[in-house]
N, C-alpha and C positions, 0 to 999 in steps of 0.2 A: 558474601564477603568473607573474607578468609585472612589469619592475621600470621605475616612472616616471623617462626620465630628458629634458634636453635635447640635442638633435642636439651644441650642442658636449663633449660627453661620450662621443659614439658610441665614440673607440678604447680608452677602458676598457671599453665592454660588448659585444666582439666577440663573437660565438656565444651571446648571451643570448637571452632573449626578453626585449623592453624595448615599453612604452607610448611613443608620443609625440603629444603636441597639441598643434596650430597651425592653420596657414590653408593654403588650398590654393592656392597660386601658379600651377600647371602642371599640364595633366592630356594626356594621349595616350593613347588609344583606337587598341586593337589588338584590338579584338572580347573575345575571352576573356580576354585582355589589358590592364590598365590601369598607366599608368606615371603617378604623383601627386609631381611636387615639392611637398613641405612644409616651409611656412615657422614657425619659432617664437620668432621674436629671437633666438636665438644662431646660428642656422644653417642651411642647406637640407637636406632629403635626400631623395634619392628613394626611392619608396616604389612596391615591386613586387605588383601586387595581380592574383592568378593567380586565375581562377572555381572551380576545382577546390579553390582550399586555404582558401574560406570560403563560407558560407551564402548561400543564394541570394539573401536578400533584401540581404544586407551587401554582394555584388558586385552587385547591381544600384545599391545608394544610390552606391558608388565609380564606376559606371560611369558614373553622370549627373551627381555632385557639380558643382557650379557655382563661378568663382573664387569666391574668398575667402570660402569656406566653414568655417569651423572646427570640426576633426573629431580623433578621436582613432581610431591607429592600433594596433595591438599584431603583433608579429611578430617573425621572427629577425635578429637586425642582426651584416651579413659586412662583411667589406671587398671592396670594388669598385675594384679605382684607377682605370676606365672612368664611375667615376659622379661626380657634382657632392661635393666635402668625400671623396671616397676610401671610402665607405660607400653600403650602400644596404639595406634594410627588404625581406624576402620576407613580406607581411601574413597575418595569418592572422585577423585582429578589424579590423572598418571600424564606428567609430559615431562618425554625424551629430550634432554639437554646436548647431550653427545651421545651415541653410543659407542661404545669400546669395543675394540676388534675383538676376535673368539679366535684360541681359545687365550685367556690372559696368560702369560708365562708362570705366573705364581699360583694359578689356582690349584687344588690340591690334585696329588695323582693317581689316576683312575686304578690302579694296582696297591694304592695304601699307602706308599711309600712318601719317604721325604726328599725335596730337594737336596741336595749335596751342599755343603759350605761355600765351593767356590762360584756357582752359579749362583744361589743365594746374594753372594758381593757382587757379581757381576750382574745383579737386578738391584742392587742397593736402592735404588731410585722409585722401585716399585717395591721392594722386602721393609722396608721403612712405615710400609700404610698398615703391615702385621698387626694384630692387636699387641702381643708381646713386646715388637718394638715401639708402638705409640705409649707402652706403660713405664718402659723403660726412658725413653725420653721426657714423660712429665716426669719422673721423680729427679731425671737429669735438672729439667726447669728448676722444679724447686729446691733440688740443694743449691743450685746457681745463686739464686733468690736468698734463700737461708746464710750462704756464705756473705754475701755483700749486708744482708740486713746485721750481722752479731758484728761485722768491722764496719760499718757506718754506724752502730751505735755505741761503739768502744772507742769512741780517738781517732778512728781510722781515717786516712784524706785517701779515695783515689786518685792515681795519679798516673797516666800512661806511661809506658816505657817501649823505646822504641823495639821494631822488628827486624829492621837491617840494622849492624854494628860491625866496627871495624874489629873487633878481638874477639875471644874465647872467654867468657868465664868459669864453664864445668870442663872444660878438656877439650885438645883440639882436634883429638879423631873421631871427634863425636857432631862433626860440625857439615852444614851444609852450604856449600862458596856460593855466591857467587859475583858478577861484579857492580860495583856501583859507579857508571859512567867507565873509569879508566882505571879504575882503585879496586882489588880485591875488599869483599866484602862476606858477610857471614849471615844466615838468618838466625833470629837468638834463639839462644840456648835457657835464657832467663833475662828476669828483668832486673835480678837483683841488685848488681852495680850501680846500675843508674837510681834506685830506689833507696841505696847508700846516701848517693845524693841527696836526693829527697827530704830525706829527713831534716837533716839540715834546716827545710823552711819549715818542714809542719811535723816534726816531732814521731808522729807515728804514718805511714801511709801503706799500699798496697797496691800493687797491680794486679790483672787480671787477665789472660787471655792468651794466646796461644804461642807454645813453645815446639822449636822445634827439636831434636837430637839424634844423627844419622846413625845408630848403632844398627849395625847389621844383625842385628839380635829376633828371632823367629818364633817369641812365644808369646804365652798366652796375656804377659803382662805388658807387655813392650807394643807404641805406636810411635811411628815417626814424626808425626803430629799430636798434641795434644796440649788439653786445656792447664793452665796453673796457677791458682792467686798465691800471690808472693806477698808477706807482712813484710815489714821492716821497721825497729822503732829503735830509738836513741837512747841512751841513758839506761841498756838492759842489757842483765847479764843472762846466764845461759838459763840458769833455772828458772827466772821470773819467766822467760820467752817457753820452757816447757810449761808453766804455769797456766800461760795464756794459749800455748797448744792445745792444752788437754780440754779448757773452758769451753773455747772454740768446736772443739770437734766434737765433742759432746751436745754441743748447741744444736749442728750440724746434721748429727745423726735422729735427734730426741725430733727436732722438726719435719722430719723428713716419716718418721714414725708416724706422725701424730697428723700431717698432711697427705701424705699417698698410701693409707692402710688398705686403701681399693685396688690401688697397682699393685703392691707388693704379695697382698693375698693373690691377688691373677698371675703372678710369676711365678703362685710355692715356695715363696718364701718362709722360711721359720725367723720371725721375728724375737723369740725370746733373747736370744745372747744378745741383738740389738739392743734391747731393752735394758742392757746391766751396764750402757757406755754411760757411765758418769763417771766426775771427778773423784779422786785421783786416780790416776794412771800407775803400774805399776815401774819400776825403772828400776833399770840394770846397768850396773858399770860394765863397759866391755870386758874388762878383766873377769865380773861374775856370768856373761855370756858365753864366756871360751868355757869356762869352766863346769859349765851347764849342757854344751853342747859336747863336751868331750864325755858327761854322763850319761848322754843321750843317744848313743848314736853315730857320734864323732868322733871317738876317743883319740886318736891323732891329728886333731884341729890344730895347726899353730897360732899362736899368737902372733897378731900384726897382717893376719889377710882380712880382707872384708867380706863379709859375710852374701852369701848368694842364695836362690830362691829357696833351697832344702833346710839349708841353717834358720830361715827367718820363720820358716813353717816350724819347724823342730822349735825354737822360743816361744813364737805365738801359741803352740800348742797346749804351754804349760800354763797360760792363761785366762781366765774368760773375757776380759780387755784387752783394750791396745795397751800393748808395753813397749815404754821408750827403752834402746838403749842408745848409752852417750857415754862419752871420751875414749872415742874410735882412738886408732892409731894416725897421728899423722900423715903416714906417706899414704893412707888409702881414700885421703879424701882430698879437697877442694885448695887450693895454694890460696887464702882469703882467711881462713880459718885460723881463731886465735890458739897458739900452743897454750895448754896448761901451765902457769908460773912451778906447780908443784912439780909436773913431771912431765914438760916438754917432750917427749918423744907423741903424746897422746893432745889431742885436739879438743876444744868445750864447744863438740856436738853432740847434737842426737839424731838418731830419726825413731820414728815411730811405725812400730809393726802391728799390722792389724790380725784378730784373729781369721781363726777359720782359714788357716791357708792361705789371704790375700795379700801377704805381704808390706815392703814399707812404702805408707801412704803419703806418709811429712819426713824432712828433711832439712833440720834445721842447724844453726849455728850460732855462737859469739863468732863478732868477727872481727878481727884483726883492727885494733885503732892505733897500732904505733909505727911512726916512718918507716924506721928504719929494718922492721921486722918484718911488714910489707913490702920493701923496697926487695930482701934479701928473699920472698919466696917468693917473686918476682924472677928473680933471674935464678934460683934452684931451680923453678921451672922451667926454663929458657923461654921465657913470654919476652915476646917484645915492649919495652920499658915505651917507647916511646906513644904506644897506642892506649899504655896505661898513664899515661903522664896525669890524666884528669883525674882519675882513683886516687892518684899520691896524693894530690893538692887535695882533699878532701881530707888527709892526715895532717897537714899544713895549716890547717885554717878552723881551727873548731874541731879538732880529735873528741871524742870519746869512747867507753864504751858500748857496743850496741850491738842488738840482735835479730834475726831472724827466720825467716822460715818459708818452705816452698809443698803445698799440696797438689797433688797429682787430682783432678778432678774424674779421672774417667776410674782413677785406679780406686776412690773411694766408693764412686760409683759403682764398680765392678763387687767389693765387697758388699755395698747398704742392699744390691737387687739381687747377689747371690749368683754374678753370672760366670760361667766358664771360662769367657773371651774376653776381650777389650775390645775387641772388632764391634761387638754394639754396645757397646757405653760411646760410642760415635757417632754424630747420624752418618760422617759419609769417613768411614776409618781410611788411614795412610798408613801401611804397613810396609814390612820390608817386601819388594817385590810386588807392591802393591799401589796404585794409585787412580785406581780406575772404578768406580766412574767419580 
């Protein structure tokens, strides 16, 4: 008798005999000899498969098995600290579940070389069972997990927000149509407006979950799709909300250290800078960011453009944290956004730039709580008032001030694993020109 269990379980079933099923990753061929890495979503193990110690026909199906085969093993499980997880399987039962056609399109190529990028995506479906991409998607899990635990334990209410809406909130060439029954419609861009609402009943809340924004943009930080939990809370102004930025993402990142130091080591990653994200954050007035970058690098930077990937690299560089900056110029950002009483031409935002090149991860704001100031970047933007009619009445009925903020999950992602691309901080990315498979 033999007891089913998964590879992550092996150190309570040392000296058993234990089933395992999964897929065949790895196989080496030593004549009478077969060495089987097997993969089962919790774990690898290898798997020792001696001609003596099973049926002939059983080491013959092991000796040929094909990747990504899925089979089921039965034998005795030791400890190895020489082997992959410190365990390894002496088989005594090999039975063929499926076997997989030859040769599998990903397995490695016979001349040394690598797959190309775009064949790669166009295997998405099979590039995804990588070991590299399976590491990169637990640390995905767990910063998921990490974000929702620090705002359910802060005040936070989730709260959905819808995915079809009749308007624009960040801009409207940034928008994907289409109709809903006989009425133009839009996929969101954010949740925020309706998370405006929100508060209202529960003071603090947050959404989470997929946004979309059509920018024909073809780099390495931009997807058409992607993940974003949105804060929103009442009664706050800009600094307490960078306040609770910086808590946040520090939370964010310190868990994600301290939870997947096994994927991040299997990526090469250099976790030191990670190490130094705690509060406070450094922060720069726009006005000290112009003036930074014109020392930098820029020396003809005008004042009142928004700042693009080289300028955010050029600031973060000067840092070993993420540094906010806030009180952008007006016209380059968001029609929502509350002017500064002091010097109205400039807005009480921020966002927040991460080191090492990854640019800004949060994006946050005070946001506009009075009628008539609303009403008036309402129509400087030429928005259609009547789509916003429900936004006003939210100034109409229980105004305050309040604030806050929207993270890019794939882009923080992209910094905590150290990756190049945004294409796997996704399991199945939507890029420009891209949406297959």
């Amino acid at each position: 008798m033999s007891t089913p269990i998964k590879i992550s379980q092996a150190a309570d079933y040392v000296g058993q005999t234990v089933t395992l099923t999964g897929w065949v990753q790895k196989r080496t061929d030593k004549g009478k000899l077969q060495f089987i890495t097997l993969r089962d979503g919790s774990g690898l193990m290898q798997c020792v498969v001696f001609k003596q110690n099973l049926p002939e026909d059983q080491f013959t199906a092991a000796r040929y098995i094909t990747l990504e085969s899925a089979v089921s093993i039965t034998g005795n499980l030791r400890a190895e600290p020489r082997a992959p997880g410190g365990f390894e399987l002496d088989a005594s039962q090999f039975h063929v579940i499926s076997r997989a056609e030859d040769p599998y399109p990903l397995a490695p190529k016979r001349d040394g070389g690598e797959h190309g990028v775009d064949f790669l995506l166009n295997h998405r479906h099979l590039w995804i069972r990588d070991p590299r991409q399976v590491a990169i998607l637990r640390i995905r899990a767990t910063l998921i997990k990490a974000i929702r635990d620090w705002l359910d334990g802060h005040g936070f209410t989730l709260v959905d927000t819808p995915i079809i809406t009749p308007a624009a909130a960040e801009g409207t060439t940034t928008l994907f149509a289409t109709e809903y029954f006989d009425e133009p419609a839009y996929l969101a861009q954010t949740g925020q407006l309706y998370n405006e609402a929100n508060i209202y009943a529960f003071g603090r809340v947050y959404c989470f979950g997929p946004t979309f924004r059509a920018e024909k943009s073809d780099t390495r930080r931009h997807a058409m799709e992607f993940w974003m939990v949105e804060p929103e809370m009442a009664f706050t102004d800009l600094y307490e909300n960078m306040e609770i930025i910086e808590q946040f993402v520090s939370y964010c990142v310190q868990t994600v250290l301290r939870e997947r130091a096994a994927e991040l080591a299997a990526l090469g990653r250099d976790t030191s800078k990670l190490a130094q994200v705690t509060p406070p954050f450094p922060r720069l007035h726009y006005d000290e960011a112009v003036e930074l970058l014109r020392r930098n690098g820029f020396p003809d930077f005008p004042w009142g453009e928004d700042f693009g990937a080289p300028h955010e690299d050029t600031i973060s560089a000067q840092f070993d944290k993420p540094v906010f900056v806030h009180h952008y110029p007006r016209e380059v950002k968001a029609f929502y956004m509350q002017p500064d009483p002091d010097r109205p031409e400039t807005v009480l935002a921020c966002d927040l730039i991460a080191p090492e090149g990854y640019g800004e991860i949060v994006g946050g704001s005070q946001r506009m709580h009075d009628y008539q100031t609303l009403l008036e970047a309402i129509e400087r933007h030429r928005l259609p008032r009547a789509a916003y009619e429900w936004y006003l009445d939210l100034r109409r009925y229980g105004t305050q001030p309040h604030s806050g903020f929207g993270m890019g999950l794939e882009r923080v992602l992209m910094w905590l694993a150290g990756l190049p691309h945004i294409r796997e901080a996704l399991p199945f990315p939507r890029l420009y020109r891209r949406f297959y498979p």
